[in-house]
C-alpha positions in Angstrom: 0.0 0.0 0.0 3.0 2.4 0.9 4.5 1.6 -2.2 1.3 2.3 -4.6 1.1 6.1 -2.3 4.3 6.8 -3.3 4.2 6.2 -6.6 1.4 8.3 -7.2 3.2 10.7 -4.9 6.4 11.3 -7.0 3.7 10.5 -10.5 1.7 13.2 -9.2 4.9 15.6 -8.5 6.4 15.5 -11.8 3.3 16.0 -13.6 2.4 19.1 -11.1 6.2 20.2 -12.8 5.4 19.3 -16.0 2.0 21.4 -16.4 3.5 24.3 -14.4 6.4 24.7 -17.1 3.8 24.5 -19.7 1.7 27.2 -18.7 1.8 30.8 -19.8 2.8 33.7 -17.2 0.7 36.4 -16.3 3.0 38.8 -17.4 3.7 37.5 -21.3 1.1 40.1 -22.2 2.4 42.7 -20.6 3.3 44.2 -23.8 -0.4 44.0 -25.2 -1.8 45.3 -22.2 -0.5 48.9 -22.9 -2.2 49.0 -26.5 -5.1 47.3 -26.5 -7.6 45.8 -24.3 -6.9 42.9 -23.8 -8.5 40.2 -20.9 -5.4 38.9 -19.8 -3.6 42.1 -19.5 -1.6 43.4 -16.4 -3.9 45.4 -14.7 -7.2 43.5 -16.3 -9.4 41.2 -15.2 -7.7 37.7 -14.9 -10.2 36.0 -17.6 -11.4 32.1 -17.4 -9.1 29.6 -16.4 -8.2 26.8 -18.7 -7.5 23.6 -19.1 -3.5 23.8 -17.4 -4.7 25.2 -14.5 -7.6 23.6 -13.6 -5.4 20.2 -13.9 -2.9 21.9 -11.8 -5.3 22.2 -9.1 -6.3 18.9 -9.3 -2.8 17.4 -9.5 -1.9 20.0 -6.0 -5.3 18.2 -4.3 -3.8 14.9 -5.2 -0.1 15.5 -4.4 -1.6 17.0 -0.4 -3.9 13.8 -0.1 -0.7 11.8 -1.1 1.6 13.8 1.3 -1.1 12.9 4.3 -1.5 9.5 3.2 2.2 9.2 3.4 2.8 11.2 7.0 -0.1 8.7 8.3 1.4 5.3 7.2 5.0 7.0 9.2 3.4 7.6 11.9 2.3 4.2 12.4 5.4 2.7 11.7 6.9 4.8 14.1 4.7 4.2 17.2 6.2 1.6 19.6 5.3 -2.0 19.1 6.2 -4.8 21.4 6.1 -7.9 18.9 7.2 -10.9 21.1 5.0 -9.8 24.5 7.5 -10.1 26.7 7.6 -8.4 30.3 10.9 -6.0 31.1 11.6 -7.0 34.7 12.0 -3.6 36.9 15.6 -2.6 37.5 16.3 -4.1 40.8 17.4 -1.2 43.5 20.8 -1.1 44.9 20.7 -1.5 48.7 21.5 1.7 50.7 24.8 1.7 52.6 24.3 2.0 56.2 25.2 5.2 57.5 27.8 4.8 60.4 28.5 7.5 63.1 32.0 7.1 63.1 32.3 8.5 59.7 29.6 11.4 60.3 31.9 15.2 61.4 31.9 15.7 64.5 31.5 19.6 66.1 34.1 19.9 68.7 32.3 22.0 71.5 35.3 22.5 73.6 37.2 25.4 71.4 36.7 28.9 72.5 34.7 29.8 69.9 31.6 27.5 70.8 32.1 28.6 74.8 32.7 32.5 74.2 29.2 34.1 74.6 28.1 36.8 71.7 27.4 39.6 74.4 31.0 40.3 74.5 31.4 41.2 70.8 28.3 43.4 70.9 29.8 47.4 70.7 28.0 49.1 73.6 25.8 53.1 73.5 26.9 55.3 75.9 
């Protein structure tokens, strides 16, 4: 099925080429429009489309519904698919070390700094 969407994809593409280089610009009268009346001049009214462009815009409506087509069948290949149904196990947790006290630090409350109170180093109004 992919394979029939993308060959109408890229069939679809190089005709949309194709009937683009075929067509006629809007400005290949421009030298008209300044003598004469003309319906397809530059500042004129655009006139009836023909037969180019209306197959243009059906070839552009084809080549988009392709282009979906396409972007759908990805997405399903991309979304995760577990083919043989098999369980993943849970990673098993590492056990904790125990914490010791010996190698916690220590605060040694016997230096002067710990005993010194914080009145003394408070400057004083008189």
């Amino acid at each position: 099925m992919e394979q029939i969407i993308l060959v109408v994809h890229l069939l679809t593409a190089l005709a949309i080429i194709g009937l683009i280089m075929l067509q006629q610009g809007k400005g290949a009268d421009m030298g008209a429009s300044f003598g004469s009346g003309g319906s397809q001049t530059l500042f004129g009214s655009d006139g009836s489309s023909n037969v180019l462009t209306k197959a243009t815009a059906w070839l552009v409506v084809l080549f988009f519904a392709s282009s979906f087509g396409l972007a759908l069948l990805a997405n399903q290949k991309s979304a995760p698919v577990d083919d043989l149904g098999l369980a993943i196990p849970a990673a098993a947790e590492a056990p904790q070390p125990a914490v010791v006290d010996d190698e916690l630090p220590q605060v040694d409350t016997g230096s002067p700094a710990a005993t010194s109170s914080t009145e003394d180093d408070l400057p004083t109004l008189d």
